[in-house]
C-alpha distance (Angstrom), angle and dihedral (degrees) to the residues before:
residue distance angle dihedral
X1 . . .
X2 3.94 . .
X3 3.60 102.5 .
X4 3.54 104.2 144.5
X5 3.85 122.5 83.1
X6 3.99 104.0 -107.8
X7 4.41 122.3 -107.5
X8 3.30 127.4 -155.1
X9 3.58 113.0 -35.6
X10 3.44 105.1 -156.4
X11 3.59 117.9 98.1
X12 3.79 125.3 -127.5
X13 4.02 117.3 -79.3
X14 3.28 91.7 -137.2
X15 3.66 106.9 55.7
X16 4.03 109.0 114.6
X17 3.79 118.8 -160.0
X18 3.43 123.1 -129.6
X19 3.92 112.2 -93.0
X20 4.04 117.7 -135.1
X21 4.15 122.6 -146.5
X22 3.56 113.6 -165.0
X23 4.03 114.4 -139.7
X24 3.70 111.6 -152.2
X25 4.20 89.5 -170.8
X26 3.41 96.9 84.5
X27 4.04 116.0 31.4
X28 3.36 97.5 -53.8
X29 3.99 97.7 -75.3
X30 3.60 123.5 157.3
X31 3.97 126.6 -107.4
X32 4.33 100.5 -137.0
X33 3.54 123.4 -157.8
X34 4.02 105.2 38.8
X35 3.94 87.0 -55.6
X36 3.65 101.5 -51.2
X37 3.64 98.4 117.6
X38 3.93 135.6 34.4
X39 3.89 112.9 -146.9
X40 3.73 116.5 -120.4
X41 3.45 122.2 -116.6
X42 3.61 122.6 -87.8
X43 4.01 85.5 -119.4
X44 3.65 89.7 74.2
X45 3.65 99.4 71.4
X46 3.69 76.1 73.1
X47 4.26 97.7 86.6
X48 3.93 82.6 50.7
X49 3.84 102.2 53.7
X50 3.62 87.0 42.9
X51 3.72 87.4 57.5
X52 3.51 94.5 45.6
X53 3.91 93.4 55.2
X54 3.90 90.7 42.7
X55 4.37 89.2 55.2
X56 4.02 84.9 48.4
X57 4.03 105.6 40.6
X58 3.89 98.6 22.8
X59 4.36 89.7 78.7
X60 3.50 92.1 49.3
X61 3.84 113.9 32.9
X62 4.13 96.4 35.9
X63 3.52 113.2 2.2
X64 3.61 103.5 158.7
X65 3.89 80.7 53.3
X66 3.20 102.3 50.7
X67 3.76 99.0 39.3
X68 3.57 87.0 55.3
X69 4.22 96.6 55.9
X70 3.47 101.4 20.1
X71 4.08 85.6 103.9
X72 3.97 81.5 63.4
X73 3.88 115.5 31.2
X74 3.87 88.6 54.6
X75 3.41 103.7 60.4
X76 3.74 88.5 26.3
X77 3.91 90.6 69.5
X78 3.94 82.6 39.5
X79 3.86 93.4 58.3
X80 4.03 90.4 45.8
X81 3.95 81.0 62.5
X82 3.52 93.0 41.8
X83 4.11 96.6 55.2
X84 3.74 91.1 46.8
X85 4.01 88.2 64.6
X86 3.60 101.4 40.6
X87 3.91 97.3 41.2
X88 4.17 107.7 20.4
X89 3.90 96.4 33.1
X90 3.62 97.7 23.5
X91 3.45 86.2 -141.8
X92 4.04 119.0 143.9
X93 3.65 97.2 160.3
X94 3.98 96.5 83.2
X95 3.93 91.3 36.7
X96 3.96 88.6 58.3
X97 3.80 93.9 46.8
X98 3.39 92.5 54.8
X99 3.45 94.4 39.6
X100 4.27 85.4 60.2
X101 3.65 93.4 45.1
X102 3.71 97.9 52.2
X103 3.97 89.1 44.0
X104 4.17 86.9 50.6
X105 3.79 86.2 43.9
X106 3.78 101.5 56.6
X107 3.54 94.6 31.8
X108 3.63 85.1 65.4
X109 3.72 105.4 39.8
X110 4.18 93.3 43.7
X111 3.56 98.1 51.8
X112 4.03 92.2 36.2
X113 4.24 80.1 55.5
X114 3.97 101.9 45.9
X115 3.98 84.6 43.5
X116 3.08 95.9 45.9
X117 4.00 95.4 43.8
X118 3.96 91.5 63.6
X119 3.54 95.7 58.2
X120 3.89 102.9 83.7
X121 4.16 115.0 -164.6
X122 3.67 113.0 -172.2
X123 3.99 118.9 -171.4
X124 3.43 114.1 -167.7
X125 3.58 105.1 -163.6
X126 3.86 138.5 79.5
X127 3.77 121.0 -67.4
X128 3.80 92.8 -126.7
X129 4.00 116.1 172.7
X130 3.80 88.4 -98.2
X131 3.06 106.3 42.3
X132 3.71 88.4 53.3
X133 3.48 87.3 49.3
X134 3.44 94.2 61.8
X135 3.72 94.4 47.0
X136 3.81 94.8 54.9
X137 3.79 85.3 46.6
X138 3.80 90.1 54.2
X139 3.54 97.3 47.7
X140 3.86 90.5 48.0
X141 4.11 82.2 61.1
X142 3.91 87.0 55.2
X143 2.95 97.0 54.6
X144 3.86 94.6 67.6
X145 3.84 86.2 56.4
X146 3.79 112.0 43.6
X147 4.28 98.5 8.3
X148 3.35 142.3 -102.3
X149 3.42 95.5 -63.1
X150 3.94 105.6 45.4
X151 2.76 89.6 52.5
X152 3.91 100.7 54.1
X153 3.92 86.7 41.4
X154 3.63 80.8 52.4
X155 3.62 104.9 57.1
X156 3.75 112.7 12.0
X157 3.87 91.6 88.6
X158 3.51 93.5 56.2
X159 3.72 95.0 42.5
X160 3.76 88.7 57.5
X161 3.46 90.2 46.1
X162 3.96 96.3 44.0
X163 4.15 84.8 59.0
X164 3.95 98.9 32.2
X165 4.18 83.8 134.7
X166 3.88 101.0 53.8
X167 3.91 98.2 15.4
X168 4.11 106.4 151.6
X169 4.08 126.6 160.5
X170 3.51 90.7 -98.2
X171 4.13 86.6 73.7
X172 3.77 88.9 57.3
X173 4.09 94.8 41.6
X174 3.81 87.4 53.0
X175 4.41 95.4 42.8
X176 3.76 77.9 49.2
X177 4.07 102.9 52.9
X178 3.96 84.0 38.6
X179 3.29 111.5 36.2
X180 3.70 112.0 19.5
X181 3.73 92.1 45.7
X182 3.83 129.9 4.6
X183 3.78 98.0 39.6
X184 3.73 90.8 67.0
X185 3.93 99.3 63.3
X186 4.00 100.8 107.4
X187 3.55 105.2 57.2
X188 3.88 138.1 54.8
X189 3.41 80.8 -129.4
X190 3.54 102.2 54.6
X191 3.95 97.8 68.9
X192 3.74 130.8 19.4
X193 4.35 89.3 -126.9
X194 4.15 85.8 54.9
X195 3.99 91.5 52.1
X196 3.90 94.1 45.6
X197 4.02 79.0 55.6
X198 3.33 96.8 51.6
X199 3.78 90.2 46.4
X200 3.86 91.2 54.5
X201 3.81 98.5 49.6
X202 3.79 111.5 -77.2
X203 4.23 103.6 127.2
X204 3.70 116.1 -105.6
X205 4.16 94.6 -113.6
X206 3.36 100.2 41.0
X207 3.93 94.4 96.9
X208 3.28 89.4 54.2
X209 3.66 96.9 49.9
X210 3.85 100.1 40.7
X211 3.92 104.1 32.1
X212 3.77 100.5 43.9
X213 3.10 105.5 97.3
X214 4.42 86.8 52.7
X215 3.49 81.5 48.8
X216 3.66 98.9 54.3
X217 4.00 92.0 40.4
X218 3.52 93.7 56.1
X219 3.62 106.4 46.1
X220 4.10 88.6 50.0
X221 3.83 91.5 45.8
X222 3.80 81.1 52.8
X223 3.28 98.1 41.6
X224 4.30 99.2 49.7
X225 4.18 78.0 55.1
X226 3.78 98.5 48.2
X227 4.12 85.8 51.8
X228 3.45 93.0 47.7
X229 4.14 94.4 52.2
X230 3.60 83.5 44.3
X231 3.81 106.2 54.1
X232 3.58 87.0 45.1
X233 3.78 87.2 58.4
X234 3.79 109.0 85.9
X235 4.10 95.3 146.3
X236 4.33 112.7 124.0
X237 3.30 100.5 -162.7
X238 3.70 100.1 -154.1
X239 3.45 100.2 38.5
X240 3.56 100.5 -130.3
X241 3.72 126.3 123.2
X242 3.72 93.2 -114.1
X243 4.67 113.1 -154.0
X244 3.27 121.3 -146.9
X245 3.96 138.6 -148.2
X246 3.60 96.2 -169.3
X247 4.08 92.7 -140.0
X248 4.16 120.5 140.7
X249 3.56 103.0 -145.2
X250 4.20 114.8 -165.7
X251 3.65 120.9 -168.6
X252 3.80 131.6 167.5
X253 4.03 89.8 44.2
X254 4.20 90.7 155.6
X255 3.67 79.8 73.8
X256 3.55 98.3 73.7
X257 3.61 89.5 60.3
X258 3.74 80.2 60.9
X259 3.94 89.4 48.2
X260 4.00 86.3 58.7
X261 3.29 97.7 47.7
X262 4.23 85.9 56.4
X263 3.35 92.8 43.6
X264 3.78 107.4 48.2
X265 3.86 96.1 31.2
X266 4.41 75.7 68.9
X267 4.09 84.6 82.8
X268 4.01 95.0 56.7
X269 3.23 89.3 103.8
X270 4.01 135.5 133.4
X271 3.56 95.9 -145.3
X272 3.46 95.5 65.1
X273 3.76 113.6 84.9
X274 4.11 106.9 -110.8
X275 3.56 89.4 33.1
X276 4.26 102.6 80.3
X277 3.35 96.2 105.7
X278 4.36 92.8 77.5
X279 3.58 113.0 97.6
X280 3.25 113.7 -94.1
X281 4.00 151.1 -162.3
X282 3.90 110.1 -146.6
X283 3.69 114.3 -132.5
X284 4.08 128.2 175.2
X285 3.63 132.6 -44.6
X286 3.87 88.0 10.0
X287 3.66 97.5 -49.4
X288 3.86 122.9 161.1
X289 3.85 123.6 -149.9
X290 3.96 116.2 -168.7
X291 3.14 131.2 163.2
X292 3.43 111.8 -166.8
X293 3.68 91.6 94.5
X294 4.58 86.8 60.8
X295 3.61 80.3 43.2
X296 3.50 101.4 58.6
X297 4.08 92.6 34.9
X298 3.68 93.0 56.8
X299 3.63 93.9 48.9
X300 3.82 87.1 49.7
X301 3.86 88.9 60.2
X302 3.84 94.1 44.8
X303 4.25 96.1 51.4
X304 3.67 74.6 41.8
X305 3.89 105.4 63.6
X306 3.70 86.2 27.7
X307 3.86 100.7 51.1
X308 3.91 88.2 36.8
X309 3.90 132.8 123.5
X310 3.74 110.9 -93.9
X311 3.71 87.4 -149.3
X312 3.77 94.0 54.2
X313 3.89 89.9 40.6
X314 3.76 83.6 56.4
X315 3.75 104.2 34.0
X316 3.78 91.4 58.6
X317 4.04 85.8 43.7
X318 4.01 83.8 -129.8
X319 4.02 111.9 -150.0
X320 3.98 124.7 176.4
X321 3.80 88.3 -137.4
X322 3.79 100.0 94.8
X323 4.15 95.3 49.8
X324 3.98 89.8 43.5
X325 4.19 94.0 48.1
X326 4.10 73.2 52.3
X327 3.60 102.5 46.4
X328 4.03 88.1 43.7
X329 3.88 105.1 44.2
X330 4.00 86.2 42.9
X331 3.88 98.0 51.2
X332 4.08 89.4 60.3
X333 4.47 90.5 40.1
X334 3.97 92.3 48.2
X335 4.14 90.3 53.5
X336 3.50 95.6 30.3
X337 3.67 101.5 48.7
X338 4.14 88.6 56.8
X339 3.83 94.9 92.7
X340 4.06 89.5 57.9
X341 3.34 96.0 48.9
X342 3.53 103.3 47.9
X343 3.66 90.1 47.6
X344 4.35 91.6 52.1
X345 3.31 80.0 44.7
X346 3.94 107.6 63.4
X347 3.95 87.4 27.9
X348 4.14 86.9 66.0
X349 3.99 88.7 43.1
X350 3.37 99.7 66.2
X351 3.60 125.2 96.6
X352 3.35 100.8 -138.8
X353 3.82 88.6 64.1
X354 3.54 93.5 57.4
X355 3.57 95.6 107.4
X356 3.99 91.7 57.8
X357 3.56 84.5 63.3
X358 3.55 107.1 101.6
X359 3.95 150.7 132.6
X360 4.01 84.3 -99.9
X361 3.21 101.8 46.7
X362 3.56 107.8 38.0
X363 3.79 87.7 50.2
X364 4.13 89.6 54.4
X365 3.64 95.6 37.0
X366 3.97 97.2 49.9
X367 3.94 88.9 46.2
X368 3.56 93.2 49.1
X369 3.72 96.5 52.3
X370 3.60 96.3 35.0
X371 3.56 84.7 62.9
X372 3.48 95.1 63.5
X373 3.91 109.4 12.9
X374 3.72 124.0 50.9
X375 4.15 109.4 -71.6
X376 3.61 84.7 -144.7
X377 3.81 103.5 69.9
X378 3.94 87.6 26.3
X379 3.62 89.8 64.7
X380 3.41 101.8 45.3
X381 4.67 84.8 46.5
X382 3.44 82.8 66.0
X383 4.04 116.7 26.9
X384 4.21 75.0 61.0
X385 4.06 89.8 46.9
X386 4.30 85.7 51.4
X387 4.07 95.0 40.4
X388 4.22 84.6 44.0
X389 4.06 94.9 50.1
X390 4.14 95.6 47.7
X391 4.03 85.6 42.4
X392 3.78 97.3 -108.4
X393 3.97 123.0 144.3
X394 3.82 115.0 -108.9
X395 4.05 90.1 -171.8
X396 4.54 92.0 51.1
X397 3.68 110.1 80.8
X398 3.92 89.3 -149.0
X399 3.66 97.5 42.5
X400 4.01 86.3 66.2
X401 3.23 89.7 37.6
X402 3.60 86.2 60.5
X403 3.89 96.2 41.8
X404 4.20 88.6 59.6
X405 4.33 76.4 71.3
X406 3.64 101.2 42.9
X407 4.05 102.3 101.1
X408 4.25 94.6 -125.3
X409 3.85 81.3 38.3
X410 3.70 89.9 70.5
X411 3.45 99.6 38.1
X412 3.86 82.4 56.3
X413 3.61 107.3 51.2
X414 3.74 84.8 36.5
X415 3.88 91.6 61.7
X416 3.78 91.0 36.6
X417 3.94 99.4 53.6
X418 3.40 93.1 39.8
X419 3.78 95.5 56.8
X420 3.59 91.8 39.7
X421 3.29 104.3 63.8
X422 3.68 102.5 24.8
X423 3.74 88.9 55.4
X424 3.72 95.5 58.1
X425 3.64 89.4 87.7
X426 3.75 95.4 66.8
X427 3.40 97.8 92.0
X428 3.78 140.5 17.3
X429 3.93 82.5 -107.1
X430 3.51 101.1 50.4
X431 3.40 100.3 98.7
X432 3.97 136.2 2.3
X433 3.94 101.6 -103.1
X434 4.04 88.7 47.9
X435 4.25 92.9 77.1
X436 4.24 89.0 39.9
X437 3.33 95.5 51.2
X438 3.97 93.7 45.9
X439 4.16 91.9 44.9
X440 4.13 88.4 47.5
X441 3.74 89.1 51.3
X442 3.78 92.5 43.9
X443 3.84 90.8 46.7
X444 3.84 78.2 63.2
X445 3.25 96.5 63.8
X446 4.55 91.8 -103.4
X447 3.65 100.1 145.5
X448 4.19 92.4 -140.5
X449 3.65 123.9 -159.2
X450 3.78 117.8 -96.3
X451 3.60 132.9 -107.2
X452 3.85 100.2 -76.2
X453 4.30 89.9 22.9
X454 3.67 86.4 66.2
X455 3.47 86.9 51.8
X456 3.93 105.1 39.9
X457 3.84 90.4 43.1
X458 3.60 108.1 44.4
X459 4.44 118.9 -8.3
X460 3.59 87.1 57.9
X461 3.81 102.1 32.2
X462 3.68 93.4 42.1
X463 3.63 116.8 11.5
X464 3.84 102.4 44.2
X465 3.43 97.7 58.1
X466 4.07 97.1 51.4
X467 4.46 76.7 53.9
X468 3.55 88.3 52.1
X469 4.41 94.0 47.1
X470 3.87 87.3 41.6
X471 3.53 92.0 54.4
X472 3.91 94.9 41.8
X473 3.49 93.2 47.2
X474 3.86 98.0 31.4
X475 4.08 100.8 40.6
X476 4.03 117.8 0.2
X477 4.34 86.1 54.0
């Protein structure tokens, strides 16, 4: 959707492309970079799939099994990735950046959980289809505000709660697409791919000025389906005429102090112009590593679960289990998932690509890997693919600054953040909040769809083709 009036179209002079040297000593394969890294071998995307396939059949075809070593074949087939860099490419450089992401990742997501996990909403009324509705809308809102995932933490309790007497998987599916993934497309804030945008140049409001109208769409396409499944829905499931008093009770409200501590420590960052002066571990190209913004999140989510209200702790029957299936199956898909990236990666940068790079295809091509990969890195493979083809500087703060102006610019990042987040809720994988969500509901006792179920019986059914209208309607028109 062009919707912006068009700047200067002419790229910067000085803008240099990124030269390629081919090394014949080892298959052919390409050193990217000016020599600084080799590329791995297409054979290591191997340890990924694998992982992939074990996440989806491992539930159904040997549970007990795989519930019982999942804490070790995960980062197992992550550490077979990781020992190919470090002793067959030599290459620490990816390893490290990976290494910082994950660390940023679940020192986000566990403190946003134990915060979130003292703060006990009870809503005393029926979970009819509208008042649902409203709910899911609600917590799409959130989202923008303290991210996907507090705001999922947040509400997905009380959700269950609010339709204890009908509750089905379909609830969580929906809270899921809505919630957990397509209500946080207008902020930085709202999904990890937006915020690595922001950090790289692209204004802070201009999601919310040049993807609301997306937004809007698919949250009400959603929404008309949710009410449908749920009017349909006329199952009690423990048979017992159930009265209500209609109060909202909140306790544990300290911990949303603890929320904003989480949530604004996100923008104590070096990266961010303003924000030099935190100490700081130099990485490549002029990257900046600190962790004093990890440092300060995790010890928001201890003085959180140790200052909390008992009663909330207890009311929301709080277990670890959800964050640590998290922390475990993400620590083998952040090292194993290098291999793929790298390889999208110097496929978009070369020239002779250029003309693949389009609305279309970067709109198809972030979704699809987003579903699968981490949106996060996937965003940024291709918001530098867009900025490289119209001769903009992914690395210059200003130059993408300038390329969120440029009339194809928009149309780009448009198709890209759109597809990036809105993917997410393909799969359980997708994005972080997906897995939580589906362990919490599990933990109470909803008997969830597996891997490819939730994919057969409702992404595919219901969620691809509100992707396919939005990008009819949004980018083919």
């Amino acid at each position: 959707m062009q919707s912006c009036q068009a700047q200067d179209p002419h790229p910067p002079a000085d803008t240099q492309q990124v030269e390629h040297v081919e090394d014949h000593g080892e298959g052919g394969q390409l050193l990217e970079d000016h020599g600084e890294h080799v590329l791995p071998s297409a054979w290591m995307v191997i340890p990924f799939v694998v992982l992939l396939l074990l996440i989806a059949a491992g539930p159904v075809f040997f549970e007990h099994f795989w519930h019982k070593n999942y804490k070790w074949i995960a980062p197992g087939l992550g550490a077979i990735t990781l020992l190919y860099y470090l002793f067959f490419l030599e290459d620490m450089g990816h390893p490290a950046h990976s290494l910082a992401e994950y660390v940023s990742f679940i020192a986000l997501l566990g403190p946003l959980y134990v915060a979130s996990g003292g703060i006990l909403i009870q809503i005393d009324r029926e979970g009819k289809p509208m008042a649902n509705l409203v709910l899911l809308l609600i917590g799409s809102v959130i989202a923008n505000v303290i991210g996907t995932t507090g705001a999922s933490m947040l509400l997905i309790r009380p959700f269950i709660r609010l339709n204890r007497d009908r509750l089905q998987p379909y609830h969580i599916v929906f809270f899921i697409f809505m919630v957990s993934n397509v209500g946080g497309a207008l902020t930085p804030i709202g999904d990890p791919p937006l915020f690595l945008g922001f950090l790289k140049g692209v204004p802070f409001f201009w999601t919310v000025g040049h993807v609301f109208l997306e937004w809007v769409f698919g949250l009400s396409m959603l929404g008309l389906v949710f009410l449908y499944f749920d009017r349909k829905n006329k199952k009690d499931l423990d048979k017992v005429e159930t009265k209500y008093s209609g109060k909202i009770i909140l306790r544990g409200t300290k911990n949303f102090i603890w929320l904003g501590i989480i949530v604004g420590a996100v923008f104590l960052d070096p990266n961010i112009p303003g924000m030099e002066w935190l100490p700081y571990i130099p990485g490549e190209h002029g990257s900046k590593f600190s962790f004093v913004r990890e440092l300060i999140q995790l010890g928001a989510g201890v003085g959180s679960y140790v200052f909390a209200n008992k009663q909330a702790l207890r009311g929301n029957e709080f277990t670890f289990e959800p964050i640590m299936e998290v922390v475990f199956l993400f620590a083998g898909i952040f090292f194993a998932m290098m291999p793929a990236l790298q390889l999208i990666a110097d496929f978009a940068s070369h020239p002779e690509n250029a003309d693949l790079i389009t609305g279309d295809s970067l709109y198809w091509a972030t979704g699809i890997l987003s579903s699968f990969l981490d949106n996060a890195p996937t965003y940024l493979n291709f918001l530098s693919a867009a900025t490289g083809k119209l001769g903009f500087d992914m690395g210059n703060f200003q130059s993408v600054t300038d390329f969120t102006r440029h009339v194809d610019g928009i149309l780009y990042l448009e198709a890209i953040s759109v597809s990036a987040v809105f993917f997410g809720a393909m799969t359980y994988i997708g994005n972080g909040p997906n897995f939580m969500v589906k362990s919490i509901a599990e933990e109470r006792g909803v008997k969830m769809p597996s891997f490819f179920g939730y994919m057969i019986r409702y992404s595919l059914i219901v969620l691809l083709p509100i992707l396919l209208l939005t990008w009819v309607i949004f980018f083919l028109l």
